[in-house]
C-alpha positions in Angstrom: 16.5 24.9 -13.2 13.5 24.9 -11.3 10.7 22.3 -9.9 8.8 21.8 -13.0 12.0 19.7 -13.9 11.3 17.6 -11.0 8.5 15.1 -9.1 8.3 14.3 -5.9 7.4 10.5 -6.0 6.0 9.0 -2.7 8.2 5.8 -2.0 7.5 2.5 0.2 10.5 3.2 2.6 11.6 -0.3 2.9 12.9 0.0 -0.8 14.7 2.4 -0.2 16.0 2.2 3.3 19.7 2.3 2.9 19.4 5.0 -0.2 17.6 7.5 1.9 20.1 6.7 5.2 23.0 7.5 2.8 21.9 10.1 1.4 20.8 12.0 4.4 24.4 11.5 5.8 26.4 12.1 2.3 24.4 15.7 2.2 24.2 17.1 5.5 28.1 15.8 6.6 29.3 18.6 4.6 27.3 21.0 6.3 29.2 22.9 9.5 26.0 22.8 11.5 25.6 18.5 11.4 27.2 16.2 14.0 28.7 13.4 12.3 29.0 11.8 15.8 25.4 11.4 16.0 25.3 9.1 13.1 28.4 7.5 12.9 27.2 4.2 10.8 27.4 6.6 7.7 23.2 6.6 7.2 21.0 9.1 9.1 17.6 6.9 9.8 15.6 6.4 12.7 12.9 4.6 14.5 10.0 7.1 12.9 11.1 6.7 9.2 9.5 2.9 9.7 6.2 4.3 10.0 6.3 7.6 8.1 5.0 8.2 4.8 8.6 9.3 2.3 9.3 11.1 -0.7 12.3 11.0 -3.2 13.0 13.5 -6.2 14.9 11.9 -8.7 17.1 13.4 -11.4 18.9 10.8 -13.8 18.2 8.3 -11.7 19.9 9.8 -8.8 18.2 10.8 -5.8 18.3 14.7 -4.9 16.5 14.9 -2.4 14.2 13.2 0.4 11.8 14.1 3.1 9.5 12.6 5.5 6.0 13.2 6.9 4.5 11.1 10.5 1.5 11.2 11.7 1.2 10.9 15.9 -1.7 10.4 18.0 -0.4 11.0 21.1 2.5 13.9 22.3 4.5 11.5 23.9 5.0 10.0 20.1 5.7 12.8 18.8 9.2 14.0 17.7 10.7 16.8 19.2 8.0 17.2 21.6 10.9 18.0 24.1 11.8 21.6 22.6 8.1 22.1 21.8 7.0 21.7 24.9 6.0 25.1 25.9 3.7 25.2 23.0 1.8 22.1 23.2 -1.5 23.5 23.7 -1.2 25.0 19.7 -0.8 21.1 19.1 -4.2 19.3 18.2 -4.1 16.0 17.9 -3.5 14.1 15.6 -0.3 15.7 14.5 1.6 15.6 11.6 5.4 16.5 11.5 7.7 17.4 8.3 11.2 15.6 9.0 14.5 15.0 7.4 13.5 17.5 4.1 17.2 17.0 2.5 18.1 18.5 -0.9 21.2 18.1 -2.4 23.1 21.2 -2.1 23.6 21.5 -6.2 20.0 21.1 -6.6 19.0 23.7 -4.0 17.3 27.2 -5.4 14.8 24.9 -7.4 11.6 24.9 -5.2 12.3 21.3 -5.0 11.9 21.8 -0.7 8.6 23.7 -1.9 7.4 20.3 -3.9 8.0 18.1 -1.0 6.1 20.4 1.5 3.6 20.7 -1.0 3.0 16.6 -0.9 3.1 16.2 2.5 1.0 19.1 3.6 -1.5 17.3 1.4 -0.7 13.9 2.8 -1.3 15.3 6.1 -4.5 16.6 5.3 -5.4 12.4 3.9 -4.4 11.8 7.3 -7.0 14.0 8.8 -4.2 15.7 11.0 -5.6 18.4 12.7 -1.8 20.5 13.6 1.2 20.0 11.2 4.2 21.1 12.6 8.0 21.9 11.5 10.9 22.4 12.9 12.6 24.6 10.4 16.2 26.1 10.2 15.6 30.5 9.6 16.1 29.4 5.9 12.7 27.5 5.7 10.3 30.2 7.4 9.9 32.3 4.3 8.7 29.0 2.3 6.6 27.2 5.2 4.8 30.9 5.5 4.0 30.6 2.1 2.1 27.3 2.2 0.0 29.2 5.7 2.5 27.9 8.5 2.7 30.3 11.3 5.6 30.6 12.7 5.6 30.7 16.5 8.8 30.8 18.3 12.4 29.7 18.2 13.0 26.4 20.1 16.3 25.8 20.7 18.8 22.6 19.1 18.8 19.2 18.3 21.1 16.8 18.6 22.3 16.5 14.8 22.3 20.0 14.4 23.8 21.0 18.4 25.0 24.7 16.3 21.4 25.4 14.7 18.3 27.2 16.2 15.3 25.7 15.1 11.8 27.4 14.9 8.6 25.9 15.5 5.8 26.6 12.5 2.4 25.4 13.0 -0.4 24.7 10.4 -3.7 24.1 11.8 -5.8 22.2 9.4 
């Protein structure tokens, strides 16, 4: 397989709510790194995915994978601006942060994470964000590079992942 099988479709969130929260759970629980404490409820959402701009890739109806794209105006908005702290003078405002990029684990190898940074690097840009960040497990760096994300330091853990180093990668646009 690979992405020219797929589309990335941008989706009004509150459609799709409980599909996305599901989903996000169902793929990552089987992961080693993921706390299934931190979402016990059996959906991952949270307070920035009612105001950030989603995207679903389909196959046969079923979704295969998701991922998200806000756009902040001020630090304190901004998520994980606890770990990036130290960096926050590489962070123009407004900035735009890739979140929650989930792909099915038999659909990975397909460039489908490349198709949804691909959409929201452009949605950024429609934004008129001036820094898009990620913070990417060592897996992503190769791909973000690719797309002209720097990558500038690793950052430390969050919560759902408290076994994974994440990495900050900045875009200036």
């Amino acid at each position: 397989m690979d992405n020219k099988k797929f589309t990335c479709v941008k989706i009004i969130f509150s459609k799709y709510a409980k599909e996305i929260g599901v989903f996000r759970r169902k793929v990552w629980e089987v992961e080693r790194e993921f706390d299934v404490d931190a979402f016990p409820e059996q959906s991952w959402l949270d307070d920035l995915d009612k105001t950030a701009v989603h995207w679903l890739v389909f196959n046969d109806g079923e979704i295969v994978a998701s991922a998200r794209l806000g756009v902040y105006f001020s630090y304190a908005e901004t998520p994980y601006m606890e770990i990036m702290k130290p960096y926050k003078s590489l962070l123009k405002l407004p900035i735009a942060s890739l979140n929650r990029l989930v792909v099915h684990r038999d659909y990975r190898g397909n460039h489908i994470a490349q198709l949804l940074d691909e959409a929201r690097v452009e949605e950024a840009k429609k934004n008129k964000a001036k820094t898009l960040v990620g913070q990417a497990v060592a897996g992503r760096i190769k791909g973000l590079q690719g797309l002209g994300f720097e990558y500038i330091a690793d950052i430390g853990r969050i919560k759902e992942f408290p076994k994974t180093e994440l990495c900050l990668m900045i875009k200036k646009l």
